[in-house]
N, C-alpha and C positions, 0 to 999 in steps of 0.2 A: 145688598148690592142692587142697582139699576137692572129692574129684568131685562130693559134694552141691550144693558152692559154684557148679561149673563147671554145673551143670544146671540149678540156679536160675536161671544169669543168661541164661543160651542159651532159658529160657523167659519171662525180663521182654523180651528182647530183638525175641522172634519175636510176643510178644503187640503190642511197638511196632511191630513189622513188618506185625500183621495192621489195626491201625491207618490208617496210611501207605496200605497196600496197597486199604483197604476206602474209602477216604474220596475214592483217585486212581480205583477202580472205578465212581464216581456218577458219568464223565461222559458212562456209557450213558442217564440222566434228560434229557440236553438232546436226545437222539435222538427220544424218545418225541413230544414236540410237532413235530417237524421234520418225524416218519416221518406226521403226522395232518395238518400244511398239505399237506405232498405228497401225503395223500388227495385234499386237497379242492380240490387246483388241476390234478391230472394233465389233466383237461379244458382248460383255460386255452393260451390263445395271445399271444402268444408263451412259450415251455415254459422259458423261464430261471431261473424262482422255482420251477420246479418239479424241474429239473435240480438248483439250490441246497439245495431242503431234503432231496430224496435223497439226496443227496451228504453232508450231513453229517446224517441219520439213518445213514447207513452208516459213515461217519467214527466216528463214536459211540459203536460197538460197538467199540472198541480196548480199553473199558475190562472187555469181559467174560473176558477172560483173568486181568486181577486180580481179578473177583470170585471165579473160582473157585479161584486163587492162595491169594485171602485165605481159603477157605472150607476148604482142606487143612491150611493154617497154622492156625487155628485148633481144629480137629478134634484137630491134633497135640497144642496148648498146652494142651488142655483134656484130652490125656490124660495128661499130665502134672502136670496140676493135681490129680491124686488121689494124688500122693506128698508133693507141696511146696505150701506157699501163694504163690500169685502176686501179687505185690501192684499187678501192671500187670492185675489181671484186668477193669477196667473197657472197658480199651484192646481187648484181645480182644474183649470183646460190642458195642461199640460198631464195628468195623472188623465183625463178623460181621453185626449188624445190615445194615449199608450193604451189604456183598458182597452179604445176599439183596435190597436192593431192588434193590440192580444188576443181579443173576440175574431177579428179574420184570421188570425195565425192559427187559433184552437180548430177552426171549423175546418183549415185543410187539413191541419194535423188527422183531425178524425175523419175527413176522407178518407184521406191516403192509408190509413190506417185501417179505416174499414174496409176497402177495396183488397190490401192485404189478407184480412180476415175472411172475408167472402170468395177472394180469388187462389190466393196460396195457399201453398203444404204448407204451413207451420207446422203439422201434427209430425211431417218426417222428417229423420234424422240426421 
């Protein structure tokens, strides 16, 4: 095969990749309101709703490893996009887009999250 051929398709592929990858990284977005009831109920008795939305504000952050996943893959495709035309290149800025909202959604998440951990009782009952 054309190595041109073979590097074309390894770059339509990793653009579908950066896709996939950017789109599975938005489910640090559902953390964001999770990690902001668990501000506003940390006071609250009994602490079960508040236990819950900790727990999956921190759950939530799974998805920051494919932001930045998607955000090396894209770097890549985009520097190969100055040899060859991509014709997935929609696919790349739209998975790039998502990776950074996932990247600002992660970094409040772990605010809010750390600001819990440094400021609240978690430890009481």
């Amino acid at each position: 095969m054309n190595p041109n051929a073979a590097a074309k398709i390894k770059m339509l592929k990793r653009s579908r990749e950066c896709l996939v990858s950017g789109l599975i990284s938005l489910v640090v977005l559902i953390g964001v309101p999770f990690a902001m009831m668990a501000m506003a109920s940390k006071e609250d008795r009994p602490r079960g709703f508040f236990g819950f939305c900790f727990f999956i504000s921190v759950l939530s952050l799974v998805g920051l490893p494919f932001a930045v996943a998607t955000i090396v893959s894209s770097a890549k495709v985009r520097a190969g996009e100055r040899k060859f035309w991509n014709a997935a290149r929609p696919y790349r800025i739209i998975g790039g887009v998502c990776a950074m909202l996932a990247l600002i959604a992660s970094f409040i998440v772990i605010a809010l999250v750390g600001f819990l951990i440094t400021n609240g009782d978690l430890d009481r009952g």
